[in-house]
ZADOTI-997875 format. One record per atom (N, C-alpha, C): residue in three letters; x, z, y. Coordinates in steps of 0.05 Angstrom, whole numbers, plus 32768, in hexadecimal, padded with zeros to 4 digits. Layout:
ALAXZY/...
END
This chain:
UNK8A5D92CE8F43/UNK8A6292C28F5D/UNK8A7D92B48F5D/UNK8A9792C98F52/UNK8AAD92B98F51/UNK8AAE92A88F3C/UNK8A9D92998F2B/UNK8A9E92888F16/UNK8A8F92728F26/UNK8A7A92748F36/UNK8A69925D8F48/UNK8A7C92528F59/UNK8A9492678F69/UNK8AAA925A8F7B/UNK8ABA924D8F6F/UNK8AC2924C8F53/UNK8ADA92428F3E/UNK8AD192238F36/UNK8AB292288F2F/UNK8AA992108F31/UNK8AB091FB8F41/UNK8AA692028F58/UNK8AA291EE8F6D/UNK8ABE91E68F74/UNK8AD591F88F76/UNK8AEF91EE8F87/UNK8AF891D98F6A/UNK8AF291E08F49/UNK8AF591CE8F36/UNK8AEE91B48F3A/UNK8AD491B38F44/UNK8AC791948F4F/UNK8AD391868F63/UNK8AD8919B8F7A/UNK8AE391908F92/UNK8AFD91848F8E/UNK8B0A91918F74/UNK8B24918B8F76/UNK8B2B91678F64/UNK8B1791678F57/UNK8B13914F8F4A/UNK8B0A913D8F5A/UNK8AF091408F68/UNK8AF191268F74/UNK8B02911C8F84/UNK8B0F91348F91/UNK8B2191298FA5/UNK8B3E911A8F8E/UNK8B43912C8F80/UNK8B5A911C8F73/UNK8B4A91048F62/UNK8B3A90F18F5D/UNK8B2790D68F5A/UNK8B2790CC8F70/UNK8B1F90D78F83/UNK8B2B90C88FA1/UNK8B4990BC8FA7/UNK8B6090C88FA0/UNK8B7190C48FA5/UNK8B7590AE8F91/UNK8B7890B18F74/UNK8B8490A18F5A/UNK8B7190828F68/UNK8B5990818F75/UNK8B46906C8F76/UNK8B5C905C8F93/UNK8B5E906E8FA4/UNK8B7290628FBB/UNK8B8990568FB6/UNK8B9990668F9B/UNK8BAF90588F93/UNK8BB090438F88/UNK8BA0903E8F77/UNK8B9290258F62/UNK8B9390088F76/UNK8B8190138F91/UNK8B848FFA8FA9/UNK8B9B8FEA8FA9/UNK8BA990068FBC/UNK8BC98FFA8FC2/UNK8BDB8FE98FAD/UNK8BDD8FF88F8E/UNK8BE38FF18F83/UNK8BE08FD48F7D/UNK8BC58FCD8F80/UNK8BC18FAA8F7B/UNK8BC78F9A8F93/UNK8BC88FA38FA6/UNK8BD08F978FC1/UNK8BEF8F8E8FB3/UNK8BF38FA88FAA/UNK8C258F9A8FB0/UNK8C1F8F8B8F97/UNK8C088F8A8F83/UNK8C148F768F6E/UNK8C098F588F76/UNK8BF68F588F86/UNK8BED8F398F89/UNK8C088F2B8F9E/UNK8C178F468FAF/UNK8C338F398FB5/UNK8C4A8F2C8FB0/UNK8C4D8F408F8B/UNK8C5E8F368F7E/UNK8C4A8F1A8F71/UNK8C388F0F8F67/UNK8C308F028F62/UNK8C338EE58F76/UNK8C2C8EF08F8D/UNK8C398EDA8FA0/UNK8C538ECE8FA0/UNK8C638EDE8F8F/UNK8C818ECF8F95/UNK8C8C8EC28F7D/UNK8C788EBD8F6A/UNK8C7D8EB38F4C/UNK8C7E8E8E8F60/UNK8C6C8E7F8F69/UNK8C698E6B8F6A/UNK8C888E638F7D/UNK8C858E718F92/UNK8CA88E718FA3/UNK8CC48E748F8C/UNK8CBF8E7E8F80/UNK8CD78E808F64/UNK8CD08E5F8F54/UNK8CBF8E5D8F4F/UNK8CBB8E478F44/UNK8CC38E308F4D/UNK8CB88E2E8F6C/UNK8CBA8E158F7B/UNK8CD88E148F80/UNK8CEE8E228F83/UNK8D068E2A8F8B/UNK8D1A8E208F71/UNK8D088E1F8F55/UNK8D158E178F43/UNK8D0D8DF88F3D/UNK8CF78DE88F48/UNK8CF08DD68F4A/UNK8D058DCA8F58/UNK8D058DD38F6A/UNK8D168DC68F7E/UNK8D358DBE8F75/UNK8D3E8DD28F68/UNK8D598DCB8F5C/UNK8D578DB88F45/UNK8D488DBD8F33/UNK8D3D8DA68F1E/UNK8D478D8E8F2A/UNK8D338D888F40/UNK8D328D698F4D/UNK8D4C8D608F5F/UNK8D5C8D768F69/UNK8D6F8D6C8F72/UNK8D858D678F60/UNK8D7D8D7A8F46/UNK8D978D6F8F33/UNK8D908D588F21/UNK8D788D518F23/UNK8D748D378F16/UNK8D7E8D1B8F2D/UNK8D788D218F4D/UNK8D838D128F58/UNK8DA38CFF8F58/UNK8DAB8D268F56/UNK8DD18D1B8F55/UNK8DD08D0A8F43/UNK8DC18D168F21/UNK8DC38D008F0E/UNK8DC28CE58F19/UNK8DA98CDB8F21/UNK8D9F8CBD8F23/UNK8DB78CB38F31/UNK8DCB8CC38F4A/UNK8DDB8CBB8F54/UNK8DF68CAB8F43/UNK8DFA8CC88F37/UNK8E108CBA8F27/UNK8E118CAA8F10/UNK8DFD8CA98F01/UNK8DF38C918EF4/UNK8DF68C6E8F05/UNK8DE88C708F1B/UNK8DED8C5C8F2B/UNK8E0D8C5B8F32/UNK8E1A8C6D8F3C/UNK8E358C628F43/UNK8E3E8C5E8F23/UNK8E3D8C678F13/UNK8E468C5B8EF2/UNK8E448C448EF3/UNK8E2C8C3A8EEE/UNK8E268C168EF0/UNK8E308C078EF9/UNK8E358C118F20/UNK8E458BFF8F30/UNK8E5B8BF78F21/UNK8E738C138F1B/UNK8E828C0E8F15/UNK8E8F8C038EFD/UNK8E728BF78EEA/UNK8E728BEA8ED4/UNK8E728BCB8ED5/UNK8E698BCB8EEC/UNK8E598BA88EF7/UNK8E758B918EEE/UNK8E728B7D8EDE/UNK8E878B708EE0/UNK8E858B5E8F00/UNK8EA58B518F06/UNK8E9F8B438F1D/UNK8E978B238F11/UNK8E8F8B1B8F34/UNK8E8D8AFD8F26/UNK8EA88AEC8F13/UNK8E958AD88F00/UNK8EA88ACB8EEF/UNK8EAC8AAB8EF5/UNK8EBB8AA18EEE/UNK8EB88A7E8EF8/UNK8EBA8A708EDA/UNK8EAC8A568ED7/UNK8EA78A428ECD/UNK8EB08A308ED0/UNK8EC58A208ECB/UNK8ECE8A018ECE/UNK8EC88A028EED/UNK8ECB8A158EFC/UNK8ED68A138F1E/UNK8EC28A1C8F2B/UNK8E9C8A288F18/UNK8E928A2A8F2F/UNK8E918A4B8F28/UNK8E898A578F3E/UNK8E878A7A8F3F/UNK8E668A7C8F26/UNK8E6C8A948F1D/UNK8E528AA18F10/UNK8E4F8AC18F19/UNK8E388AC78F24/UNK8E448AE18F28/UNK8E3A8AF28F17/UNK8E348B0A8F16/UNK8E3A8B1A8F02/UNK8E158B268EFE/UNK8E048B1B8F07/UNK8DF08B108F06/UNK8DE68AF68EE9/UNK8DEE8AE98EEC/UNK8DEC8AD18EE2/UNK8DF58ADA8EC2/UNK8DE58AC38EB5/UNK8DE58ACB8E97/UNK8E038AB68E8A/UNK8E1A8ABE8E82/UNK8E2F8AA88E7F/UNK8E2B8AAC8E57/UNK8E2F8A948E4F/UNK8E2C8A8E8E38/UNK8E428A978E2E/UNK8E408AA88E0E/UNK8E508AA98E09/UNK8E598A9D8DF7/UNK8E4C8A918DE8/UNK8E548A7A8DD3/UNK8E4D8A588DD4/UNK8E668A4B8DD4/UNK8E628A368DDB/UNK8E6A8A1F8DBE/UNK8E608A078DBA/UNK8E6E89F68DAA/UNK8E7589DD8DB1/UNK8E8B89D28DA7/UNK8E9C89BF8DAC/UNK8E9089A08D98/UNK8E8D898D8DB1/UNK8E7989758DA5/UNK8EA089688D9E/UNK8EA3895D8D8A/UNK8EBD89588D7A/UNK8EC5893A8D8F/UNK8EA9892D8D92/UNK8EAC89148D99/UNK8EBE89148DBB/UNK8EB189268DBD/UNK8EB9892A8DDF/UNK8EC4893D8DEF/UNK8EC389568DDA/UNK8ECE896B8DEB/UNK8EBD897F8DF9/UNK8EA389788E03/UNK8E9389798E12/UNK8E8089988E00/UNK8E8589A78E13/UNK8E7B89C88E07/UNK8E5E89C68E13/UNK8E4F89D58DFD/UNK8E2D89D88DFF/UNK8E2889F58DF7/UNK8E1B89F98E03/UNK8E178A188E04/UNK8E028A188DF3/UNK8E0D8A258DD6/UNK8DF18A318DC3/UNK8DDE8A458DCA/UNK8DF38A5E8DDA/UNK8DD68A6E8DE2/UNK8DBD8A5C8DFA/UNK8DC98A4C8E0A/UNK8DBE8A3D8E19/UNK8DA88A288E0F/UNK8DAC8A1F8DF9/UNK8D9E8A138DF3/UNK8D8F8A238DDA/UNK8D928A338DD4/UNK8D748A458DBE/UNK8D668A5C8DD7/UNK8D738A5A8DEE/UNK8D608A6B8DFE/UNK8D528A558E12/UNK8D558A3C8E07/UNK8D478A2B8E1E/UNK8D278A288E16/UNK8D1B8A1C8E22/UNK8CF38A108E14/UNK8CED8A038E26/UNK8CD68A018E27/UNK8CC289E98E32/UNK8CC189EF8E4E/UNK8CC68A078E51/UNK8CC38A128E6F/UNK8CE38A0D8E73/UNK8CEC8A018E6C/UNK8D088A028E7B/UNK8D238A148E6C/UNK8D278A2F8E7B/UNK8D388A418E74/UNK8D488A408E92/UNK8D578A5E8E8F/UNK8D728A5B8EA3/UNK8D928A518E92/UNK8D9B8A448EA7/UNK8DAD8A408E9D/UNK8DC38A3B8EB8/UNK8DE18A3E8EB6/UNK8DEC8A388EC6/UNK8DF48A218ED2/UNK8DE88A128ED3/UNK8DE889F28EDB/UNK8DEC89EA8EF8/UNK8DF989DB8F01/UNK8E0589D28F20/UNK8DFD89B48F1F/UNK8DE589A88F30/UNK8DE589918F37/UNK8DDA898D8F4D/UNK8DEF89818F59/UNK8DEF897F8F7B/UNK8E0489748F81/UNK8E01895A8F98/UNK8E1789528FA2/UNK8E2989698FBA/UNK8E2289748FC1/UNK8E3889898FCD/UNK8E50899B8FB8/UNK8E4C89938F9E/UNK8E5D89998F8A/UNK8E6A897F8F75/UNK8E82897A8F77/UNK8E8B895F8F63/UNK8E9C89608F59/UNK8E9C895E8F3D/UNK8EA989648F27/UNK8EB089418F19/UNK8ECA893A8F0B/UNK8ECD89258EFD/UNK8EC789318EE2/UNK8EB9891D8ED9/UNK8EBB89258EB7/UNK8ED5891E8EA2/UNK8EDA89328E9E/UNK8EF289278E89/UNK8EF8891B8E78/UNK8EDC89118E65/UNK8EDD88FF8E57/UNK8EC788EB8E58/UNK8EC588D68E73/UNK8EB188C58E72/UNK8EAA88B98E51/UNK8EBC88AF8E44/UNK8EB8889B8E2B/UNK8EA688B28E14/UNK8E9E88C68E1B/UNK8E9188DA8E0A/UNK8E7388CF8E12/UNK8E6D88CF8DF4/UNK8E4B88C38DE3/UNK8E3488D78DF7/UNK8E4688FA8DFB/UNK8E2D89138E0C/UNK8E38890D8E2A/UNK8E4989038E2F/UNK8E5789078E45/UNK8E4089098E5D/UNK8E4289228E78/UNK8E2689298E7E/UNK8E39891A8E9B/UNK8E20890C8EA4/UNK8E2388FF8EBC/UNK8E0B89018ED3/UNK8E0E89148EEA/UNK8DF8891C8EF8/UNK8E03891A8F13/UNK8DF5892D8F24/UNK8E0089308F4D/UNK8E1489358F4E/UNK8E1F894B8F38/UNK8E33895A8F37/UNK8E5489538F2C/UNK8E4C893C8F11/UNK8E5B89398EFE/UNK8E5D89228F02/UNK8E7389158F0A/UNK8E6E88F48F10/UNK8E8388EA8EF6/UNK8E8888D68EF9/UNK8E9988C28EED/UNK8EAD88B78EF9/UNK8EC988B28EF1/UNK8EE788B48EFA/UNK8EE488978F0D/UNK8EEF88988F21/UNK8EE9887B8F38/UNK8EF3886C8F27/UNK8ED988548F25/UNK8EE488388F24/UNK8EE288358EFF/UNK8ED8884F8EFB/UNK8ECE88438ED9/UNK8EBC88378ECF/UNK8EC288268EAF/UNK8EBA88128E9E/UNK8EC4881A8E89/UNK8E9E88188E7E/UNK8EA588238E5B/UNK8EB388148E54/UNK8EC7880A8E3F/UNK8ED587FA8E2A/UNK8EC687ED8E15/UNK8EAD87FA8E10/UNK8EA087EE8DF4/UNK8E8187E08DFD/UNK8E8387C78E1B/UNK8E6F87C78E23/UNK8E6D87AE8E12/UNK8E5187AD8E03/UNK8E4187978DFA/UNK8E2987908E03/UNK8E2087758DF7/UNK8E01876C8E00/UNK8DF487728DE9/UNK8DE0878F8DEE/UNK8DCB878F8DD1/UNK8DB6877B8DCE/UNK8DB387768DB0/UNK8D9B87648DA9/UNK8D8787678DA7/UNK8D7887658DC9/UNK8D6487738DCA/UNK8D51875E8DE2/UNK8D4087638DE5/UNK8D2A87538DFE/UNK8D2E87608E15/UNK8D3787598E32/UNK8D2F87598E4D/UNK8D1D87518E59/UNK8D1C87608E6F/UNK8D0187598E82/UNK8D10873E8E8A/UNK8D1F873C8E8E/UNK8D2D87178E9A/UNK8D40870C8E8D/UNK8D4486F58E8A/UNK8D4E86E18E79/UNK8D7086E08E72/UNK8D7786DA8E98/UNK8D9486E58E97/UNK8DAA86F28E88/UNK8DBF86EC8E85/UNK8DD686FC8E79/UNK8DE2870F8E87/UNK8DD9871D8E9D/UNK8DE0872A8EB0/UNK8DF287418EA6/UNK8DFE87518EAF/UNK8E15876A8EB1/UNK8DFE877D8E9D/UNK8DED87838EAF/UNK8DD9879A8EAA/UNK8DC487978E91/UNK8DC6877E8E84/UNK8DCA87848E62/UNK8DD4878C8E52/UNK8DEA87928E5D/UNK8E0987A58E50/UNK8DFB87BF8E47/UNK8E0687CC8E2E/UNK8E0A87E68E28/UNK8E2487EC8E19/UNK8E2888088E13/UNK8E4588068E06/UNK8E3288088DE6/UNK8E4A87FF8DD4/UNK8E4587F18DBB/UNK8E3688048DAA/UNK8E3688228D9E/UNK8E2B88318D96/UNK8E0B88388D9D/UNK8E0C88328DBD/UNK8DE988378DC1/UNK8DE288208DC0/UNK8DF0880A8DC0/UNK8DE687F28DC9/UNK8DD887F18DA3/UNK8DE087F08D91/UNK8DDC87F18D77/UNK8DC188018D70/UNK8DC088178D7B/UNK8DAF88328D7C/UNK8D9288248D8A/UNK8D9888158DA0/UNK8D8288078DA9/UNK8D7087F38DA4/UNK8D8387E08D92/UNK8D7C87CF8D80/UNK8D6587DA8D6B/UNK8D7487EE8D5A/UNK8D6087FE8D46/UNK8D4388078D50/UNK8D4788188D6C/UNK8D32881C8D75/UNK8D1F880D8D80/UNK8D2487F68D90/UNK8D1387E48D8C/UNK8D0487D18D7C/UNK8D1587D08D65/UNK8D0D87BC8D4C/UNK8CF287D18D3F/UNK8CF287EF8D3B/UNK8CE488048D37/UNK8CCE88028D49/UNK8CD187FA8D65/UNK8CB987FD8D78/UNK8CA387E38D6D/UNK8CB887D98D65/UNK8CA887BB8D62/UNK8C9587BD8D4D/UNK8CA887C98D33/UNK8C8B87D08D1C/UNK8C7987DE8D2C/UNK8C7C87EC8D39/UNK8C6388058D3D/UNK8C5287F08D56/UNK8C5687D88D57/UNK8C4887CA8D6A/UNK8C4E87CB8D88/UNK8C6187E18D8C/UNK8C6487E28DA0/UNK8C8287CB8DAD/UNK8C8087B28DC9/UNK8C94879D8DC8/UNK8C9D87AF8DDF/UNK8CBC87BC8DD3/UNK8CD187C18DF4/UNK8CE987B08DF7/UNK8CEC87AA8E1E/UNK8CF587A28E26/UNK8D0D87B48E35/UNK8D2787A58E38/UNK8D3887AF8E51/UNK8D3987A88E6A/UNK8D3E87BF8E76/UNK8D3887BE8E95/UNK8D5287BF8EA9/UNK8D6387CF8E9F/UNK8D7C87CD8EB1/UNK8D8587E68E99/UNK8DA487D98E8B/UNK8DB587F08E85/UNK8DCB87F18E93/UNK8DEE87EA8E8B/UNK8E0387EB8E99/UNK8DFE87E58EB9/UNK8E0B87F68EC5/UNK8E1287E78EEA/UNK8E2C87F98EEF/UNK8E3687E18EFA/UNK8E5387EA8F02/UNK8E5487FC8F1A/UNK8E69880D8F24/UNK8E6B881E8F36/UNK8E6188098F51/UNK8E6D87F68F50/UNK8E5E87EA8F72/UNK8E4587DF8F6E/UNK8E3A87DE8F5D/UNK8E2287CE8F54/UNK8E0B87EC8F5D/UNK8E1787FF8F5D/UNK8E0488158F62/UNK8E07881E8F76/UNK8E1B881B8F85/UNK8E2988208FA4/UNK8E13880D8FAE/UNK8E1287F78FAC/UNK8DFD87E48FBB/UNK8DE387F08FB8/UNK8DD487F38F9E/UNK8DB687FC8F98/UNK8DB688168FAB/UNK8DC688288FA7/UNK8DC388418FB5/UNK8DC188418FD4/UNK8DD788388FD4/UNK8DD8882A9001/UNK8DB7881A900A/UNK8DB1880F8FFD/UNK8D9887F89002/UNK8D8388069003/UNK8D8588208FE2/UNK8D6B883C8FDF/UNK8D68884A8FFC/UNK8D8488549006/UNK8D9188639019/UNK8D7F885B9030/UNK8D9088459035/UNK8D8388309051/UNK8D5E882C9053/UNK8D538823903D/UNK8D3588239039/UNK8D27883D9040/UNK8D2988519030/UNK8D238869902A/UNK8D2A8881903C/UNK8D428881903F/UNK8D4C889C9044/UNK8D5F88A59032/UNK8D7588B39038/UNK8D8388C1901E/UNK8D7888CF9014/UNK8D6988E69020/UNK8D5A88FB9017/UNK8D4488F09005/UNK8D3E88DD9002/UNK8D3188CE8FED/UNK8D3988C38FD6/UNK8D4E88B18FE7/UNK8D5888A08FCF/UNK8D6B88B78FB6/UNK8D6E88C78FBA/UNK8D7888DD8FAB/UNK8D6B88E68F9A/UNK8D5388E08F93/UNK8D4188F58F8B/UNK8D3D88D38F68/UNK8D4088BD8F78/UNK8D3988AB8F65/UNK8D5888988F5F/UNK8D6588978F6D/UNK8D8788888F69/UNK8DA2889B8F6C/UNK8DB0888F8F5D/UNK8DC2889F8F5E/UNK8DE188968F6C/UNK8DF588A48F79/UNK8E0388A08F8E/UNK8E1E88938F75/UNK8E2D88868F86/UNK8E44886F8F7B/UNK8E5488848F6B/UNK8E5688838F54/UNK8E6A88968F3C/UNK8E5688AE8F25/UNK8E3D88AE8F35/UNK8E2088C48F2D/UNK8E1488B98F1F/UNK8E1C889C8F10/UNK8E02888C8EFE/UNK8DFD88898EED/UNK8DED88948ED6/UNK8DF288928EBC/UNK8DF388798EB1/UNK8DF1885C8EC2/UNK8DEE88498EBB/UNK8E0988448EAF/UNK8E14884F8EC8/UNK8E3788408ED0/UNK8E3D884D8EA7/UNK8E3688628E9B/UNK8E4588648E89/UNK8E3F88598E70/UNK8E2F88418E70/UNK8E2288308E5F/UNK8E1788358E42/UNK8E0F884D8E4E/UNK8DF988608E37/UNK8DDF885A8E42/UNK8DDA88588E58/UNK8DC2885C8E5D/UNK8DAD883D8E67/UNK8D9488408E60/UNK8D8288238E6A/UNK8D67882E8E70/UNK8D5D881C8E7D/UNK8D3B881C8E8A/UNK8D2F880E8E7D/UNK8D1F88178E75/UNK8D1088018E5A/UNK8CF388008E65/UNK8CE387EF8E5B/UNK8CCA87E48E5D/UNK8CBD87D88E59/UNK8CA287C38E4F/UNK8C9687BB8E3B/UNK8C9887A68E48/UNK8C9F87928E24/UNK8CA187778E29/UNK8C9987638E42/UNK8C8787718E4B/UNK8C7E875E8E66/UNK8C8687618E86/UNK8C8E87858E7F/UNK8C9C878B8E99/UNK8C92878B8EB3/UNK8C79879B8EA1/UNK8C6387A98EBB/UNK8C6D87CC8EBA/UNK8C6787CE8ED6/UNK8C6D87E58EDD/UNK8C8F87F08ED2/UNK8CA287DD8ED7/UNK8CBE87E18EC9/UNK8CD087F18EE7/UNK8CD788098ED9/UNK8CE188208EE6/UNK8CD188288EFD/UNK8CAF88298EF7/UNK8C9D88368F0C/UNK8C8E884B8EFC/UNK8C8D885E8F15/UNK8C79887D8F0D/UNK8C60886D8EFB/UNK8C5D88518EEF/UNK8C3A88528EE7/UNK8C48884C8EC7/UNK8C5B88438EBF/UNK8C6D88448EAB/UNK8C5F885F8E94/UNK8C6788728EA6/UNK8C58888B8E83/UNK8C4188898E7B/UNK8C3188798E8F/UNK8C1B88798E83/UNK8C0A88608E69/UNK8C32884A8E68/UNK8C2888358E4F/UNK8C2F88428E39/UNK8C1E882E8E25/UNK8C2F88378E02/UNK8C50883E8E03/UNK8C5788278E0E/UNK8C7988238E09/UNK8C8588408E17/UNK8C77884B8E2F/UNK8C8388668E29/UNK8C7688798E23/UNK8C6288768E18/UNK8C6188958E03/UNK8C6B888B8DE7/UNK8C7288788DE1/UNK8C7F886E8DC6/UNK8CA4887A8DD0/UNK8CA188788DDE/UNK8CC8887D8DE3/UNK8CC388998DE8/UNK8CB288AA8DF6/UNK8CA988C68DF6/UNK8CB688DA8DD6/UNK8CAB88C98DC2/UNK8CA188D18DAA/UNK8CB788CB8DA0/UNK8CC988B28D9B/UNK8CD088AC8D85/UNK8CFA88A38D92/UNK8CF388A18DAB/UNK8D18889D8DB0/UNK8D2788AF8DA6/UNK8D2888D08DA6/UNK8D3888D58D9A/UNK8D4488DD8D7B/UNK8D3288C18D70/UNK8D3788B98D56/UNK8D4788AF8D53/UNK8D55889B8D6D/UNK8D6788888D68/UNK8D80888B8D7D/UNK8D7F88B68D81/UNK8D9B88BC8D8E/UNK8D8D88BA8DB3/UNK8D7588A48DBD/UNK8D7588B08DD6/UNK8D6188C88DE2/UNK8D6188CE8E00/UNK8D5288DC8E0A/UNK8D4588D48E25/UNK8D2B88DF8E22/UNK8D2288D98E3E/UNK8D3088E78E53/UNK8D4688DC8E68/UNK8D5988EC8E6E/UNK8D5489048E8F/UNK8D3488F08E9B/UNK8D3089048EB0/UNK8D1789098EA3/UNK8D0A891B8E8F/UNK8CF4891E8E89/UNK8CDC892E8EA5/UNK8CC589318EA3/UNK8CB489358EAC/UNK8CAE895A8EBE/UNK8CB4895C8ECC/UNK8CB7896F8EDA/UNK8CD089858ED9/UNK8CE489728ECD/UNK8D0389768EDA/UNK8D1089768EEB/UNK8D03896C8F04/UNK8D1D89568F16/UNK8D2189738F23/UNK8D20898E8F22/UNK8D2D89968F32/UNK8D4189A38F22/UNK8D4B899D8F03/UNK8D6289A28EF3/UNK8D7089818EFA/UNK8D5F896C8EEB/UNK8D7189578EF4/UNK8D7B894C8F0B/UNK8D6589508F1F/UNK8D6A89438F3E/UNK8D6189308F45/UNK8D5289208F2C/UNK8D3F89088F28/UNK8D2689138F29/UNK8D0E88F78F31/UNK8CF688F88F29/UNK8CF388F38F0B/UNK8CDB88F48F03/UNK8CD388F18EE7/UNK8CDD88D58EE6/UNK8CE888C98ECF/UNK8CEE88AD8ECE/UNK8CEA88A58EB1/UNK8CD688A38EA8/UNK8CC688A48E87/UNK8CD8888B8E82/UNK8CE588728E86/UNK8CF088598E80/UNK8D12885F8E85/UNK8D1C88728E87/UNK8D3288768E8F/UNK8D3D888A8E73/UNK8D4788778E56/UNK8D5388878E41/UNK8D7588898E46/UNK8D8188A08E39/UNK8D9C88A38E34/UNK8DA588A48E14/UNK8DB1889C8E10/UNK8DBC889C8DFA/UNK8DD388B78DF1/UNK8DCD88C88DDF/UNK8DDD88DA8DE7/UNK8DE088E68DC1/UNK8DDD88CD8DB3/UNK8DE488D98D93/UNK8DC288EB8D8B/UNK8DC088D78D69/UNK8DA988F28D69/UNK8DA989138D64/UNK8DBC89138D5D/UNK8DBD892D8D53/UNK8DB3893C8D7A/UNK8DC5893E8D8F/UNK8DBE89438DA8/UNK8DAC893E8DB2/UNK8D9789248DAB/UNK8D7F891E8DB2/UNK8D6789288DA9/UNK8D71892B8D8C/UNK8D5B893F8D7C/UNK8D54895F8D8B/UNK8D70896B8D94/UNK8D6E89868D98/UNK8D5B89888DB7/UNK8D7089708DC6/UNK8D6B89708DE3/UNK8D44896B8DE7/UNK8D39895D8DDA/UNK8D19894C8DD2/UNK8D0E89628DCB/UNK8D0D896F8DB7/UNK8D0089838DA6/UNK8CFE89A88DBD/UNK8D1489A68DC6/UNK8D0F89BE8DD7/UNK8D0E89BA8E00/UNK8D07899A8DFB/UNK8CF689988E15/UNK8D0789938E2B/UNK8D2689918E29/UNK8D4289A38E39/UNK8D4A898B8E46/UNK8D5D89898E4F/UNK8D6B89718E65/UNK8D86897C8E5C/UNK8D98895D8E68/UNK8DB889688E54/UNK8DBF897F8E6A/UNK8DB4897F8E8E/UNK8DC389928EA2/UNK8DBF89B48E89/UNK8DA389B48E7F/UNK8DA089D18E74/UNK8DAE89D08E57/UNK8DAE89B98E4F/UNK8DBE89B78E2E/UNK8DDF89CA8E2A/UNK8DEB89B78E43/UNK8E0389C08E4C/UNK8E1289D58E5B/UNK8DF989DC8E65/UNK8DF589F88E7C/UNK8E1389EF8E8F/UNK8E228A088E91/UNK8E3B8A028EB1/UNK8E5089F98E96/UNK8E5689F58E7D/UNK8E6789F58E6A/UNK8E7289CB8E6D/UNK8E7889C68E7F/UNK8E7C89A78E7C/UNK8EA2899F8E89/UNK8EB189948E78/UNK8EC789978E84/UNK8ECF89808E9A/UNK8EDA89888EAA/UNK8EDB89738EC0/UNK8EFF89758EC4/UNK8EFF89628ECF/UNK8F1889628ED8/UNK8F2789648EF1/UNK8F1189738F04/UNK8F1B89798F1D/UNK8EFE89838F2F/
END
């Protein structure tokens, strides 16, 4: 009997102690899914510092820079600011003085390029050496009051009119240069004529006032140029056009032989088509396919071949004298 009672309180005592170890087991997983809860709060807490100390970084990186920024620089008088790409290598044309920016011109193409160039009459500069073969003459860059080349000749060549007039004049070097090139147009079949080279400073004071008065300024700007602004005045430059002197200094001009023959082959003989074809907002001109400059071949070759105008040849690098 006392071995049947030993039994039972043996059993009783077990299940109850399996009862309890099973109750504790519960609790126990209750406080760990608590601590489990606080792994992502530790985490997020260290996130958080992460990102604010990468912030300060980005901060002070930025104030670094600022305080790296060079300020604006100036060019022959005009501002560049610290934005703007300034050339750092420039070369000296012997003949004239006249600095061209090499990086300027191997980063130029067909699309243009940037460059620091100023042409606009709200800015006027004298050039310092009109009698220069590159000498750049635009809105900006005029010519010294009341100048005349020294080496003006009559080239031996055909006009649209008979006359001995002024505006047959060139100076002696292109006038020579023009000769060649036309005698050349002639083998290739093609007959050119001149249309207007030299004009004196009042001789363009008149054309311009008359453009002005007809037109509008806001017009006549776009196709003439204002008294001291003329590439004529520096007797490099002429309007050429075919022996018969149709369409002579008109928009239907690009579309004869005589200018896709000058297209192709002028700056063989030192000139350039000087407001080429979707320029005018580097030159300030319309397209003017009959309007060559003479500017040496070596300059014509470079200026022709990479598409450029002298405003981008020369970029802001032009010396003036005031």
């Amino acid at each position: 009997m006392r071995k049947k009672y030993a039994a039972t309180f043996i059993v009783a005592v077990l299940i109850v102690g399996g009862g309890l170890f099973a109750w504790g087991q519960n609790h126990a997983s209750d406080a760990g899914s608590t601590v489990v809860e606080k792994a992502p709060a530790l985490s997020q807490q260290k996130q958080n510092q992460e990102k604010q100390a990468a912030q300060q970084d980005r901060k002070t990186a930025a104030a670094s820079d600022t305080k790296t920024q060079k300020p604006s620089q100036s060019t022959n008088g005009k501002a560049i600011s610290s934005g703007q790409a300034v050339n750092s290598k420039t070369s000296v044309h012997q003949s004239s003085g006249v600095k061209s920016s090499e990086s300027a011109a191997k980063g130029s193409s067909k699309t243009g390029g940037k460059n620091n160039f100023i042409n606009t009459y709200s800015v006027e500069h004298v050039v310092s050496n009109p009698e220069s073969i590159t000498v750049l003459v635009n809105k900006t860059y005029r010519l010294p009051a009341g100048y005349v080349p020294s080496d003006l000749v009559y080239p031996n060549v055909p006009f649209t009119f008979s006359e001995k007039l002024e505006k047959r004049k060139m100076r002696r070097e292109a006038a020579v240069a023009l000769e060649k090139m036309f005698a050349a147009a002639k083998k290739d079949g093609i007959s050119l004529a001149g249309v207007s080279g030299y004009r004196s400073e009042s001789r363009q004071t008149t054309l311009y006032n008359n453009y002005a008065k007809k037109d509008g300024v806001k017009a006549a700007d776009t196709y003439s140029a204002r008294s001291g602004h003329s590439e004529h005045q520096t007797g490099l430059a002429i309007d050429v056009s075919g022996i018969t002197g149709k369409c002579a200094a008109q928009s239907c001009f690009a579309g004869t032989k005589e200018a896709k023959w000058l297209a192709e082959h002028a700056q063989e003989y030192g000139f350039i088509i000087r407001y080429p074809e979707g320029k005018d907002a580097i030159t300030g001109y319309k397209y003017e396919p009959w309007h060559i400059r003479y500017v040496g071949t070596k300059l014509a070759d470079e200026v022709t071949s990479r598409y450029m105008t002298l405003e981008q040849y020369f970029g802001s690098s032009v010396p003036v004298s005031k």
